[in-house]
N, C-alpha and C positions, 0 to 999 in steps of 0.2 A: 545485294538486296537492300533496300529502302524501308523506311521506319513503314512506310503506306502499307506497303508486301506481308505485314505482318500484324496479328493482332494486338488494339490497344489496349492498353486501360484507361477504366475511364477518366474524364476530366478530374484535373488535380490530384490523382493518387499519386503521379509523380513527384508532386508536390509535397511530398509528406517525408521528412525525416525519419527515419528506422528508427523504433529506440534499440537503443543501446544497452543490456543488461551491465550487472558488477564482472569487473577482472576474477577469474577464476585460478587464474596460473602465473605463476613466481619463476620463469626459468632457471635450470641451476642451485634451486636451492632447496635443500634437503625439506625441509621444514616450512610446511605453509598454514598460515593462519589464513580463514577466507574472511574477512570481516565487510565485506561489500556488498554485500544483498539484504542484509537485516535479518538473518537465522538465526534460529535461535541456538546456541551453544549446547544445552542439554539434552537436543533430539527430539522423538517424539516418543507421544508414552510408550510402554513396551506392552499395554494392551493394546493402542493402534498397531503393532507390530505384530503382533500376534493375529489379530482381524485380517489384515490384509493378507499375513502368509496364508490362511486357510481359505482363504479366497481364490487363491492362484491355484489350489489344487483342484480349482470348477472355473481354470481360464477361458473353457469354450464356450463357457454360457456368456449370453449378452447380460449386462447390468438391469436394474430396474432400471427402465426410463422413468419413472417418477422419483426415483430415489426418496422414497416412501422410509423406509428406517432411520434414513441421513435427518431427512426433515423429521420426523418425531422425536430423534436422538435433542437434535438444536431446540426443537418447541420447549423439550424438556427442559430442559439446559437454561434456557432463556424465559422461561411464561408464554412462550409463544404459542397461536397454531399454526398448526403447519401447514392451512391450507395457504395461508400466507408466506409461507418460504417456498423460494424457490434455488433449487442448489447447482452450481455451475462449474466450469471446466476453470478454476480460480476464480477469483473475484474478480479479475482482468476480463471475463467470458460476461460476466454480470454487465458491466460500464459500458464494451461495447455494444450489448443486445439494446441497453438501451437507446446509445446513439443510436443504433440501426434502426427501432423502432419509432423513437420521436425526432429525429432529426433528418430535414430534406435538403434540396437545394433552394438555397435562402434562407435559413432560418438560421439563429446563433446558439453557441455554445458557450456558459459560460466561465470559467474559474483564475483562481488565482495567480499570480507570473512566477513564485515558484511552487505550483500543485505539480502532482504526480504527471509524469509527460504523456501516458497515454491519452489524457484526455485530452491536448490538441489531436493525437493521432487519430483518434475515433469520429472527433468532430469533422475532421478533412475526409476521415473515410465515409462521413455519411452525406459528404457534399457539400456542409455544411460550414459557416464560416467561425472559427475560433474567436474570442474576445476574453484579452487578457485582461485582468484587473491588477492596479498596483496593493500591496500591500502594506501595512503598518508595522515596522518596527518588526519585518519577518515573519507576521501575524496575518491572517486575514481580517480583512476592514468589510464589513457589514456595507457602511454608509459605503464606501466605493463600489462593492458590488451592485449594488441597488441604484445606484446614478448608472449602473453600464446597464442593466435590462431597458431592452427596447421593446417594440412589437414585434419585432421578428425573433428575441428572445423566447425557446424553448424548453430550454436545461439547464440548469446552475447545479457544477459539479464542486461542492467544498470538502477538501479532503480535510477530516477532524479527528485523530491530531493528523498531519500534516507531515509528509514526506518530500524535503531529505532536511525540514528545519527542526522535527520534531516538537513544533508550538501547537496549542489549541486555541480556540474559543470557547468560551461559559456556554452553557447548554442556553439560558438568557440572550444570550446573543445568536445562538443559531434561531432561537424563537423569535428573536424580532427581526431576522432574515427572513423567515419563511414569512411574516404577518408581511412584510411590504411586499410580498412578492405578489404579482397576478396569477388567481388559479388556474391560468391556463400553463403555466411553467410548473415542470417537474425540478422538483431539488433532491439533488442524489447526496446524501450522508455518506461517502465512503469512513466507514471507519477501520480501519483493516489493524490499525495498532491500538485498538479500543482495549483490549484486555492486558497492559499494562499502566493503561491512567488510573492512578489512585488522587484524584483530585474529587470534594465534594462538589466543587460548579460543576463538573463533566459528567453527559451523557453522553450514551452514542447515537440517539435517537430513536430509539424506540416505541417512548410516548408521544413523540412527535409523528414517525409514522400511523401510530393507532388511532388519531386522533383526525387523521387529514387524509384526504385524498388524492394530494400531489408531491406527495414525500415518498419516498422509499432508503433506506440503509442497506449498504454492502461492508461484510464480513471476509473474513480469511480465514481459513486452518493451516497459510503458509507460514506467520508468526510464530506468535505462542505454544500452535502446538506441534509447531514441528514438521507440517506434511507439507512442505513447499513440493518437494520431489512428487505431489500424487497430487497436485493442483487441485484442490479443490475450496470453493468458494460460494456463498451465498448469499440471497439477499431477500428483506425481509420488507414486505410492501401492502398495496391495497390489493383485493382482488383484481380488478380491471387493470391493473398493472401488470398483475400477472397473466392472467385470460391474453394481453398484447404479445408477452413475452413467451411464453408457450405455443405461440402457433409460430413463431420464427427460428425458437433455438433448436437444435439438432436434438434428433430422438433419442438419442443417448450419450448424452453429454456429460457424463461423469462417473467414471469408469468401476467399475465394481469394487477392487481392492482399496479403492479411493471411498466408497459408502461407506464399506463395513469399518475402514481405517478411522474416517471422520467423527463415525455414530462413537466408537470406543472412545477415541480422543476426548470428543468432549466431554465427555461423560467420566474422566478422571480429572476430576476438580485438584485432587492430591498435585498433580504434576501440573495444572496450571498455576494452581500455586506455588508450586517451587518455582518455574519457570518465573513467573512476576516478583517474587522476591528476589530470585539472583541480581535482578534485571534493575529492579531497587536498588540496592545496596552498591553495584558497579555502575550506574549511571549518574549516579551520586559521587563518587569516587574519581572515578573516570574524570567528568567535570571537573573538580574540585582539584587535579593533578595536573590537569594542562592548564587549569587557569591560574597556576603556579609557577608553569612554563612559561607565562606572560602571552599567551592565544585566549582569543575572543571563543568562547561555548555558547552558541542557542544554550538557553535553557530548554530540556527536550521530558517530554512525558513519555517518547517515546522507546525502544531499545536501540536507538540509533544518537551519535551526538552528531551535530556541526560544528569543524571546528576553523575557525579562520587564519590564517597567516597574515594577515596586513598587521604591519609593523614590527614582525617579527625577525625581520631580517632575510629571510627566506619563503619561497612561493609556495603554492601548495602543488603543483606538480613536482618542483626539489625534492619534498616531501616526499611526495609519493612515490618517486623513483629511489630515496633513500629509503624509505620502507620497507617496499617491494624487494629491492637487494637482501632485506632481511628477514626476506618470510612473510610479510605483514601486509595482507592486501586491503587497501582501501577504497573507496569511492569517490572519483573525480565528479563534480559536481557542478562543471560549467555550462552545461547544459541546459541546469534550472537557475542559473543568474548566478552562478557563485565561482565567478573561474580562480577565484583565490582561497578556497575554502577545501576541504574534505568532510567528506560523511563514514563516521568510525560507526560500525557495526559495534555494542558491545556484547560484547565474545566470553571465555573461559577466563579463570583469575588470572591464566599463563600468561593467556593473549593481550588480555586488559592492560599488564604489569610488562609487558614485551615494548607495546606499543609507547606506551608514557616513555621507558626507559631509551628508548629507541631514539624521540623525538628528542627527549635531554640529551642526547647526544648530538642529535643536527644541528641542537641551539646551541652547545655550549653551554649549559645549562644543568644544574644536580636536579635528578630525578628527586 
């Protein structure tokens, strides 16, 4: 049978790179640390836990399709309304409704060379052509993005902070992004690790969505608070944003155990703020002990570090297959331009003090 004999897909989805999620498994070894997806170590609250078990015992009912509690829970939470939020199947269901919505064939996509990888994926899936921007110093650069919008420029995706370098931009500088921008480009604010910056220049854009009608911000509850496993994500926009998005996303996009989990989650500040302190305190640490080790640290806002091997004698794959033998799973990262680097989730005090000690050992080096 011949490729003709059979149905295709469309132009260029062949063209598109899978992403590649974090290594989950350690063969052989008793003891495994997952540190390569950016979860968080303490779980989620155990009133989201609670929510969603009492959910499951009404599995046969369909969810709200408005996810009407999800969104009052977040309004709350945030100052929000919630006729403004709209809540999705992750924040990954958010990025691509939008491609699918404002992106066609010929039009661009834009973000940074190492932004989160979905967004070439979505751009390609909406026909549309990708446009990478170089960065500054592992930062996103304003002036560079704004020399890449053309007129075929639709969307400028900037992820803030920034996955897998864990850098930001001043809230000041996403505002003089959006001022040279033409309104007829939408700028998507991914903030997904927003709720561990404790920096005064950082927002996550909020008042920049309130204020305009070609902004929108996306969120996560797969961070901070824990519910990667129940995917859910949202995002907070103009109405006309939304009124586009509502008539393309699936009627029930986010599943019941996933509402009632999300509405409690947020709604226990307690445990957010444990979680952003641990996260404090060992990403500070963390840093501070490999740059001891004599490896390059992104300085990171986020719960993730990068960390580099050039010049350390050794690769970051070495690494990573020394690791690995130990339990200790990381994030290969050459994907997004760093084939010499890794991306450390930070984890439990064990994991945190596993991995330093680990690595002082591949260097020859005292922990």
């Amino acid at each position: 049978m011949t490729q003709i004999d059979r149905p295709q897909p469309n132009p260029g989805v062949m063209d598109i790179s899978a992403y590649v999620p974090g290594r989950e498994h350690a063969p052989g070894v008793a003891r495994v640390y997952k540190l390569s997806s950016n979860e968080t170590p303490l779980g989620a609250s155990p009133a989201a836990i609670e929510a969603a078990r009492k959910v499951l015992e009404r599995a046969e009912m369909y969810p709200d399709g408005q996810s009407l509690a999800l969104r009052e829970a977040i309004g709350a939470a945030h100052g929000l309304n919630p006729a403004n939020i709209l809540c999705t199947n992750g924040s990954d269901e958010a990025l691509a409704l939008l491609a699918q919505t404002y992106l066609g064939a010929g039009d661009e996509g834009v973000f940074t060379e190492h932004g989160f990888l979905v967004y070439r994926i979505y751009i390609q899936a909406a026909g549309a052509v990708p446009v990478v921007v170089r960065e500054k110093d592992e930062r996103a650069d304003v002036d560079a993005i704004l020399a890449a919008v053309t007129d075929r420029t639709r969307i400028v995706f900037l992820a803030n902070p920034n996955n897998p370098t864990g850098t930001y931009i001043p809230f000041e500088e996403v505002r003089r992004l959006h001022a040279g921008l033409p309104k007829r480009v939408l700028l998507v604010v991914d903030a997904a690790y927003a709720e561990y910056v404790r920096r005064n220049d950082y927002e996550a854009g909020v008042e920049l969505v309130a204020e305009n009608e070609n902004v929108v911000m996306t969120r996560t509850f797969s961070k901070i608070h824990g519910l990667a496993g129940l995917r859910i994500g949202w995002l907070y926009g103009p109405a006309h944003v939304l009124d586009a998005l509502n008539r393309v996303r699936g009627p029930f996009n986010v599943n019941a155990a996933a509402i009632a989990a999300g509405a409690a989650a947020i709604a226990d500040r307690g445990h957010v703020r444990k979680a952003a302190d641990h996260n404090e305190h060992w990403v500070g640490w963390v840093t501070d002990e490999l740059t001891r080790l004599g490896l390059r640290v992104t300085p990171s806002v986020g719960n993730f570090v990068l960390v580099h091997f050039d010049g350390s004698g050794r690769t970051a794959p070495e690494a990573d297959d020394f690791l690995i033998a130990r339990g200790y799973i990381l994030r290969r990262v050459a994907g997004y331009g760093f084939p010499n680097a890794l991306r450390m989730t930070i984890g439990s005090e064990e994991a945190n003090r596993g991995v330093v000690a680990a690595l002082a050992e591949l260097l020859g080096r005292r922990a």
